[in-house]
C-alpha positions as CSV (number, residue, x, y, z in Angstrom):
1,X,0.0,0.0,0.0
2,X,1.1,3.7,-0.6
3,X,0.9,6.5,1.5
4,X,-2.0,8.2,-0.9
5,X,-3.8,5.1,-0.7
6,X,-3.3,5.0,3.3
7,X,-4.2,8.9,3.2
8,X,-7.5,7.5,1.3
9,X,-8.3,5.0,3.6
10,X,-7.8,7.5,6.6
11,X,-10.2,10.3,4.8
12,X,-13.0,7.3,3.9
13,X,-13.1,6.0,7.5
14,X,-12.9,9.3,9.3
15,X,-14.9,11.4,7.8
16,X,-18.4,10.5,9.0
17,X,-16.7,10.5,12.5
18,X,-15.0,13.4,12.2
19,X,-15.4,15.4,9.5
20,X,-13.1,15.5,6.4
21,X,-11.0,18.6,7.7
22,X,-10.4,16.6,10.6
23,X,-10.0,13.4,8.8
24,X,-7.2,15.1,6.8
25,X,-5.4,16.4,9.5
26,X,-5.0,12.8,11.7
27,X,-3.9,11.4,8.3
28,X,-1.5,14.0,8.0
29,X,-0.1,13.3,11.2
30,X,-0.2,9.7,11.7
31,X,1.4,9.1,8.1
32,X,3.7,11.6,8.8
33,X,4.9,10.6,12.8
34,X,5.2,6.6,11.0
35,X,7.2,7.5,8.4
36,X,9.5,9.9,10.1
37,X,7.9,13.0,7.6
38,X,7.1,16.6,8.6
39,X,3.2,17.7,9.0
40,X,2.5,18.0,4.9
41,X,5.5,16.1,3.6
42,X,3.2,12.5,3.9
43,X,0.9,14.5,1.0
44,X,4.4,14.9,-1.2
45,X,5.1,11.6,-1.1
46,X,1.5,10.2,-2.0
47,X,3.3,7.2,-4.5
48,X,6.0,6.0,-1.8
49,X,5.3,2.1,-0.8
50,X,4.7,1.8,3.0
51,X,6.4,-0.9,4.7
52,X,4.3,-3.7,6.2
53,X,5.2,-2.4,9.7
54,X,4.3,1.3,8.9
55,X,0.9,-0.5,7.5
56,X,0.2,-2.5,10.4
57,X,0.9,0.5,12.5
58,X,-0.7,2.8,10.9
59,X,-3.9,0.4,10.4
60,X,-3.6,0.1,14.2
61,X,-3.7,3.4,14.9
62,X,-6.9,4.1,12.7
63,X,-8.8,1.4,14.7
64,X,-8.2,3.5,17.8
65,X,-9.7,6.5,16.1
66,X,-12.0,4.9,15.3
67,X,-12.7,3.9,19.0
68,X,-12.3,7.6,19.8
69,X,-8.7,6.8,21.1
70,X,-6.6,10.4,21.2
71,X,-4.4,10.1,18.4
72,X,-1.3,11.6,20.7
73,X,-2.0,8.2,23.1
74,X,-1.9,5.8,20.0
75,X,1.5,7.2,18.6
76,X,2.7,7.9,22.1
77,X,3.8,11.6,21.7
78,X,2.4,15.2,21.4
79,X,3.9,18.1,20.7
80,X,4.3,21.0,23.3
81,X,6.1,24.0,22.8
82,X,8.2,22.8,20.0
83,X,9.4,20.0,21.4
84,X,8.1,16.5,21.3
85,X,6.9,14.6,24.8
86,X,5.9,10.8,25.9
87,X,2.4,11.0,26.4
88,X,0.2,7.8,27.8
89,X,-3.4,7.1,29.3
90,X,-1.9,8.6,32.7
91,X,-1.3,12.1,32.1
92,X,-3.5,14.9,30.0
93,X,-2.3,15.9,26.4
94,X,-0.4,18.9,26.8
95,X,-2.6,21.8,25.1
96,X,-1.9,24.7,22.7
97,X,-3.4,26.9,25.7
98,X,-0.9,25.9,28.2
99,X,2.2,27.2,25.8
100,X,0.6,30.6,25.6
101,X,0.8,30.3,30.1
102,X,4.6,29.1,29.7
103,X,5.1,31.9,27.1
104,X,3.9,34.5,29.8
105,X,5.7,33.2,32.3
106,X,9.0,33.4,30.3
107,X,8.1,36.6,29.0
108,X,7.7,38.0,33.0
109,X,11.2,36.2,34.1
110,X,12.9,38.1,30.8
111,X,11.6,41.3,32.4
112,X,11.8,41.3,35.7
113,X,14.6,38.8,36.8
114,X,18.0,39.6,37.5
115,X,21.2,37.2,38.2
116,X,21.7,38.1,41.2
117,X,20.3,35.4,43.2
118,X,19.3,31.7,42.2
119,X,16.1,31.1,41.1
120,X,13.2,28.6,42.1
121,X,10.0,27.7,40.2
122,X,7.8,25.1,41.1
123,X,5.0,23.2,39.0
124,X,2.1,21.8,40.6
125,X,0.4,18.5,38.8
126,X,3.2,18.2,36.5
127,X,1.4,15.5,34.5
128,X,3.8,14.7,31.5
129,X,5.9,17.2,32.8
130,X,5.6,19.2,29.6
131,X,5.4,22.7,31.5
132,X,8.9,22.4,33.3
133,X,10.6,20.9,30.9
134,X,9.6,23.7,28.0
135,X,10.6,26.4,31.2
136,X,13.8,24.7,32.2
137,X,14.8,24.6,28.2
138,X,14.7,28.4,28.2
139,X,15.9,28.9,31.6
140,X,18.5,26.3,32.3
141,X,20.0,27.9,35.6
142,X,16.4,28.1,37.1
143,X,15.5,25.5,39.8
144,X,12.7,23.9,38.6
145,X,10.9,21.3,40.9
146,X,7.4,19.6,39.9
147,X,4.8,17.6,42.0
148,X,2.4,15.0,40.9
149,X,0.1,13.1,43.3
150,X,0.3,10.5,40.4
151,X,2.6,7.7,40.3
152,X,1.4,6.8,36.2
153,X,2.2,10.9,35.6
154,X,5.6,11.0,37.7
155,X,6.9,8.0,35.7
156,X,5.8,9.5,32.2
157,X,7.0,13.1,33.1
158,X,10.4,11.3,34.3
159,X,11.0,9.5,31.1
160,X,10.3,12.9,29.2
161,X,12.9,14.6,31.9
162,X,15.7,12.1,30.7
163,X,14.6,12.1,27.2
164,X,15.3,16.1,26.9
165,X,18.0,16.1,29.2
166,X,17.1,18.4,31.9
167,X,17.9,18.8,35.6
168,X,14.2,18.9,36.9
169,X,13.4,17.5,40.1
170,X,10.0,15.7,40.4
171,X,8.1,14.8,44.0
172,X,5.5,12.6,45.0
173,X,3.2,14.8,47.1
174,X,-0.7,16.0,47.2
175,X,-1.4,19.5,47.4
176,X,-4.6,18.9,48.8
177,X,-3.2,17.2,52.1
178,X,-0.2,19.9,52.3
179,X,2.7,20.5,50.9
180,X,5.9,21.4,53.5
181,X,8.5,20.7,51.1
182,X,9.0,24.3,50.6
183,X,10.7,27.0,52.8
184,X,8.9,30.4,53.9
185,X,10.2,32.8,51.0
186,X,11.8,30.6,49.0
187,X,10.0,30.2,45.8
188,X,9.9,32.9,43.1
189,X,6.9,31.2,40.8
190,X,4.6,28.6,41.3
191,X,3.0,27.4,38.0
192,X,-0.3,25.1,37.8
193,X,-3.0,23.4,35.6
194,X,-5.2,21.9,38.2
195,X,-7.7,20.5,37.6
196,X,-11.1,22.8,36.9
197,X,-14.0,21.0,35.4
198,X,-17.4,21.1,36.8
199,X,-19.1,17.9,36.7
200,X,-22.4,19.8,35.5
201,X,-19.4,20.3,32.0
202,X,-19.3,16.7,31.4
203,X,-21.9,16.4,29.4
204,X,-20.5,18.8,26.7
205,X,-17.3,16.9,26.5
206,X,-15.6,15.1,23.1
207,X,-15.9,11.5,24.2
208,X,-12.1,10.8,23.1
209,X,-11.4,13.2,26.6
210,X,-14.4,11.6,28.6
211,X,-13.5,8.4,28.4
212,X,-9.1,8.1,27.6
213,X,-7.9,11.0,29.7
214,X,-7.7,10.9,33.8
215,X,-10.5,12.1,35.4
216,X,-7.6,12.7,38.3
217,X,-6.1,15.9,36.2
218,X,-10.0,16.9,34.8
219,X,-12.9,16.9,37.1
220,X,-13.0,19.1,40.5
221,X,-16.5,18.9,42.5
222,X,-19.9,21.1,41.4
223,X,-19.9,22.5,44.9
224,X,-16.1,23.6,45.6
225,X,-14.3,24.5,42.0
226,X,-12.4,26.4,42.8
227,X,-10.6,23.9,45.6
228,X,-7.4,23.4,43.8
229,X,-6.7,27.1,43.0
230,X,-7.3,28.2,47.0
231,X,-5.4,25.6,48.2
232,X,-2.6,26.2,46.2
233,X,-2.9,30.1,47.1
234,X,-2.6,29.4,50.3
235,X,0.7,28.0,50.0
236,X,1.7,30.3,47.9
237,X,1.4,32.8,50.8
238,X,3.7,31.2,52.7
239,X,6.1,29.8,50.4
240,X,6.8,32.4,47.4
241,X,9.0,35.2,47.8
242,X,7.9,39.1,48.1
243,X,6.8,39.7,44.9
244,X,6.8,36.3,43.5
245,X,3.9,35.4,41.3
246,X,1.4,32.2,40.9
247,X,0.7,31.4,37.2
248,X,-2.8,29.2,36.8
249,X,-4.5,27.9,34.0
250,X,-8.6,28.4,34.5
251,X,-11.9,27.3,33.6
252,X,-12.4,30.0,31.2
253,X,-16.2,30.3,32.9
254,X,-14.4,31.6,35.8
255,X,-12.6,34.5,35.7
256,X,-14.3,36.4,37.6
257,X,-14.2,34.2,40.3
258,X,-10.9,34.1,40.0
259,X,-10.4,37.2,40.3
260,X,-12.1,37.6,43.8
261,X,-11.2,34.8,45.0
262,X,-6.9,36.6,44.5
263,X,-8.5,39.6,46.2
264,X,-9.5,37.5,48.7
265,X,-6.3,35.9,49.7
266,X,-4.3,39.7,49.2
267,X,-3.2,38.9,45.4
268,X,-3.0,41.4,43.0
269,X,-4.8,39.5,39.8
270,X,-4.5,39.7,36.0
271,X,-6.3,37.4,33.7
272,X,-5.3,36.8,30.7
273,X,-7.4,35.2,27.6
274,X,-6.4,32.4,25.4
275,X,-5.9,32.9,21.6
276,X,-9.2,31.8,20.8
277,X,-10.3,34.8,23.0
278,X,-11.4,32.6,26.6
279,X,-10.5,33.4,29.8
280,X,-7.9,30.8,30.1
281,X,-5.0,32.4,32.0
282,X,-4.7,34.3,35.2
283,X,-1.0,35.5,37.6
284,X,-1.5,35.9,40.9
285,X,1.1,38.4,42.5
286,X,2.2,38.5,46.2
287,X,2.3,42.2,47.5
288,X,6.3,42.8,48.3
């Protein structure tokens, strides 16, 4: 079989599902991540033979689409920031969203940082690790330390540590039962994506998130959703520096929560939207 007639048989079986554009696109990608092309290349190269492992795999990874199986699980990477991470059932896809939150926050440490004294960030519910890793690529004499209650996400985000060859240090530890690993005024950023969907928002879903990603890293009670973002405030007023900052990714149907809820514990708040124009992004800074 060739790639065009692979590309075919992607388009044919797809499209009812998921629409041709769609249907183009995971062709696109899965031809191109098997055969080692760049996104387009696979559509230059419509006459070259496939190899009966390249067929088998990429036959493979069409029946998981077909079962509504993320294409970045079936292949086993996604792409973050330009650079390319392990990915598995036990950790969220990294999202285009969450590179416009590290762009900010490397933005702000161009600005305002100076040399003078070492550095700390620290990342809570690292998942696949994708947000320290794309941070400590830019900043490489930043301390970087990332926790995960997640044993699945600590071993993914570790084997995407060693695979880009960075000095982050990742913890076990649960931010909802306290975490004293940190010093009184010793961090200068903390950086999070908890999770922050209501359970009222399942219903709206894609089915591929429903029912592959963990609910562990999605879902936060109807009653208390803001739970993760308050708890991590609160030891953010203990731990961060005069000055220092708390980056959070948000439920873009609460940003004006948000924004109370940082008045409330004595932050001064900016929200930021996403580049499809949601509330997606807010910094919380500590008064010096």
């Amino acid at each position: 079989m060739t790639i065009g007639e692979m590309e075919q048989r992607f388009v044919a079986e797809l499209t009812g599902q998921y629409g041709e554009g769609e249907a183009v696109s995971l062709a696109n990608l899965a031809i191109g991540d098997v055969c080692d092309l760049s996104y387009g290349r696979s559509f230059q190269n419509r006459s070259r033979d496939l190899s009966p492992e390249q067929e088998l795999l990429l036959s493979e990874i069409l029946d998981g689409l077909k079962k509504e199986v993320p294409l970045q699980y079936l292949m086993g990477v996604a792409d973050f920031f330009g650079l390319k991470f392990k990915v598995a059932p036990g950790v969220l896809i990294p999202r285009p969203e969450t590179e416009e939150l590290v762009d900010w926050i490397l933005k702000d440490v161009a600005k305002d940082w100076t040399k003078e004294r070492p550095h700390l960030i620290v990342d809570i519910g690292t998942g696949s690790g994708c947000i320290p890793i794309a941070l400590k690529k830019k900043l490489p004499e930043v301390e970087i330390i990332s926790v995960d209650v997640s044993e699945d996400a600590l071993g993914i985000a570790s084997a995407n540590v060693l695979l880009h060859e960075v000095d982050v240090k990742l913890i076990k530890g649960d931010v909802l039962a306290g975490l004293t690993n940190f010093a009184a005024g010793s961090v200068d950023i903390i950086v999070s994506n908890p999770p922050y969907i209501t359970g009222s928002e399942m219903e709206g879903m894609h089915a591929n998130v429903l029912n592959n990603e963990p609910e562990l890293a999605l879902f936060v009670p109807d009653e208390d959703p803001l739970l993760f973002y308050r708890v991590i405030l609160e030891l953010a007023q203990h731990c961060l520096v005069p000055g220092g900052s708390v980056y959070f990714e948000i439920n873009s149907q609460m940003g004006n929560q948000m924004l109370a809820l940082l008045d409330r514990y004595d932050f001064k708040g900016e929200l930021r939207k996403d580049i499809s124009g949601q509330d997606r992004m807010i910094k919380a800074r500590r008064s010096l």
